[in-house]
N, C-alpha and C positions, 0 to 999 in steps of 0.2 A: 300384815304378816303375823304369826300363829307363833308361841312362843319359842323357845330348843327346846321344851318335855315333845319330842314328838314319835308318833308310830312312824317303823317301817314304810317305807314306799317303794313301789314295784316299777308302774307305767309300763308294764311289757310292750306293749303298741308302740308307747314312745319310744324304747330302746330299740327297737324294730327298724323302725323310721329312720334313728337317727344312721343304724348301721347302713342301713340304705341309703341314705342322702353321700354318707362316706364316701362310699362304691362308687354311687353314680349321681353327683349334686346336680340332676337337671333339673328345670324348670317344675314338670310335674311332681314329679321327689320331694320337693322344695316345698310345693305347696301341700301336700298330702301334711307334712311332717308340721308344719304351720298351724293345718286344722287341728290336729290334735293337740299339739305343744300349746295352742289356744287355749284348750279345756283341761292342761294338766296342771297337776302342782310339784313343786322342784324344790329339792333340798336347796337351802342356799347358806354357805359357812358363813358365820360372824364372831366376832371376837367382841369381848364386852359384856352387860348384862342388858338383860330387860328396859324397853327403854330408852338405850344408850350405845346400841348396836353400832358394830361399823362393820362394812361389808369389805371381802375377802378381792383383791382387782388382779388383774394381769395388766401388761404394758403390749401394745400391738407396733404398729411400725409409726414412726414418728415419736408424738407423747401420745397416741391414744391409750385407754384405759378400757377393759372391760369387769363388768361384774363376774366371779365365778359360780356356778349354779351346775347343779346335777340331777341326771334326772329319775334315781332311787336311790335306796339306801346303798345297795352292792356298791354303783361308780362310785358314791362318799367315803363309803369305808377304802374301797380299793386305794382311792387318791390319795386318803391319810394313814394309807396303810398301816392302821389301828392305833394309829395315836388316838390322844382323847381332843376332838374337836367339836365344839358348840356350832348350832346351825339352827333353822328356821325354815318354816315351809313358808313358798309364796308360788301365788299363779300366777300365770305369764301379765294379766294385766298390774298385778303388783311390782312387776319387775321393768313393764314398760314404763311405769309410772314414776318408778325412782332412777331411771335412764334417764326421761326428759325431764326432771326437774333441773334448771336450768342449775341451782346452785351446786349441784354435783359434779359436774364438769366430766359426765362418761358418755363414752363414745359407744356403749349396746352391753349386751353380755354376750359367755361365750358358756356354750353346755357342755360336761363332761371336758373340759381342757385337758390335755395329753392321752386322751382316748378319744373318741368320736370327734370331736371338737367341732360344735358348729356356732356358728357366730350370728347372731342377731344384731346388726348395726343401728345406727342411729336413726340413719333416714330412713329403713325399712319400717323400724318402729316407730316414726312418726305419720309416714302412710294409713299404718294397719289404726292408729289412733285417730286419724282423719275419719277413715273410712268410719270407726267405731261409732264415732260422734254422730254422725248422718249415714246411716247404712240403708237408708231410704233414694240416698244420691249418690250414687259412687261415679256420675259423668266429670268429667273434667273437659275445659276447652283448651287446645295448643293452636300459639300462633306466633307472629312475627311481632318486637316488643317495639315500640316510637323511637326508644334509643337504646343503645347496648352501655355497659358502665364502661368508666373512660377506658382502665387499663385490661380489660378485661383479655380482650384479642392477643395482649405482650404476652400474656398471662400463661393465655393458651397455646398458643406459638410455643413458649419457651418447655412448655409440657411436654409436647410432642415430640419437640427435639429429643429430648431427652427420657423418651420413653418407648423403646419399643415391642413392648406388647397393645400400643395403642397408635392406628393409624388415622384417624381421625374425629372431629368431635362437631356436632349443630349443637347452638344453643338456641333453643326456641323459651318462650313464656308460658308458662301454665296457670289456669285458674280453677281451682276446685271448686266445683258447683253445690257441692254437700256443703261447706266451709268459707266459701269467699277468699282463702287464702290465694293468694300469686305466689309464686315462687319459678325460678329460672330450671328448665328440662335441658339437660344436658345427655345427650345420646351419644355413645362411643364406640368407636365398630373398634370391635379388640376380640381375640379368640379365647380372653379369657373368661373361666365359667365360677359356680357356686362358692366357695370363699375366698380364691384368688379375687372375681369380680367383686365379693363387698367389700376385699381390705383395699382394693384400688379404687373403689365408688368412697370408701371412707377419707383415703388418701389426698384423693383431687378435692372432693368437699373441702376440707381443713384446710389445702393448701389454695385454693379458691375464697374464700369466708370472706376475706379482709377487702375484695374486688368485686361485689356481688350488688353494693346498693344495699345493702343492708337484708336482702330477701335469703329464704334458703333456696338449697339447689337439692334437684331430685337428679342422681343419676343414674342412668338404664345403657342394657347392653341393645346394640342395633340389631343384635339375634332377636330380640322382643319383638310381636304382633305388631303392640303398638307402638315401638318407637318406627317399625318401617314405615307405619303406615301415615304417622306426623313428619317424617322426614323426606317422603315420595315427593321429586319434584323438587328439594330444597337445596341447595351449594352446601357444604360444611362450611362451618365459619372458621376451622382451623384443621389444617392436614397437612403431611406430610409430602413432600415433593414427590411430583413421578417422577420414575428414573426414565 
């Protein structure tokens, strides 16, 4: 990251995107705003000096935590509406990179918070960082695991119960073929879309972790290609009673 002496920054594309992602957070939206947010760089406030920086966070549902980050100078000024605050440019891979470092303990950042507000979570940014690493292989294999973790089924039962914008859930295995990692595919048919669906895909993660085997959990909405298409043919492993 680039010290606080910094120039101006615009991203008119970015800001573009994000208002559109606003409007309409579909899938394609999503990704359009991803490619660019890829290749941009972002105000990000710190407090401290040179150094010895400490990054500016918000609180999401639960204890999550996100980084605050903007994506030109206008949103920064606006947000501190002209107080004097110290900041730092970084690109998105410098912001995914001090997300997952484990001793942070943040759950994504969010852009422009109280105006566009869009949320880059954890497990998204552990994907795009998969993908990074072998972008020569982005297959992955789903399928049925030898055993499920003991309490896992309570787990999800009692979710369900107690949730309903979510009607039911498969947990299937995943193995990235770029990466060799496993980690547990959870698919959720729910109407919810663009950051409702990541603060609940963040939500269940967290409240999931401690039940898992120790692996991580990817989880996707059943609206997705490819969760229909790993799920065709499969029982959920936890749903909701018919009436």
């Amino acid at each position: 990251m680039e010290s606080n002496k910094i120039d101006r920054i615009n991203n008119t594309e970015l800001v573009s995107l994000l208002d559109k992602v606003r409007q309409d957070p579909s899938e394609q939206n999503m990704l359009e705003l991803l490619k660019c947010a890829a290749g941009a760089t972002f105000l990000v406030p710190v407090s401290g000096t040179e150094g010895n920086y400490s990054f500016h966070a918000i609180s999401g549902q639960g204890s999550a935590r996100y980084i605050v980050v903007y994506s030109d100078s206008d949103s920064f000024e606006k947000a501190h509406k002209g107080k004097q605050q110290g900041g730092v440019l970084a690109g998105f891979e410098d912001l995914m990179d001090v997300v997952l470092e484990e001793k942070m303990k943040l759950n994504g950042f969010v852009i422009n918070p109280g105006m566009q507000e869009v949320l880059f979570g954890e497990e998204m940014l552990t994907m795009i960082k998969n993908q990074m690493a072998d972008p020569a292989d982005e297959t992955a294999k789903v399928g049925e695991p030898d055993h499920y973790p003991p309490q896992l089924k309570e787990k999800l039962d009692e979710y369900i119960a107690s949730q309903d914008k979510v009607s039911a859930i498969w947990v299937r295995l995943l193995l990235a073929n770029g990466t060799g990692i496993h980690k547990w595919l959870l698919v959720i048919d729910t109407d919810l879309e663009g950051e409702e669906l990541r603060y609940e895909a963040d939500n269940l993660s967290n409240y999931l972790k401690p039940y898992l085997d120790g692996l991580d959990a990817m989880i996707v909405s059943l609206a997705e290609e490819f969760a229909k298409r790993v799920t065709e043919g499969v029982k959920p492993f936890s749903a909701k009673p018919e009436v």
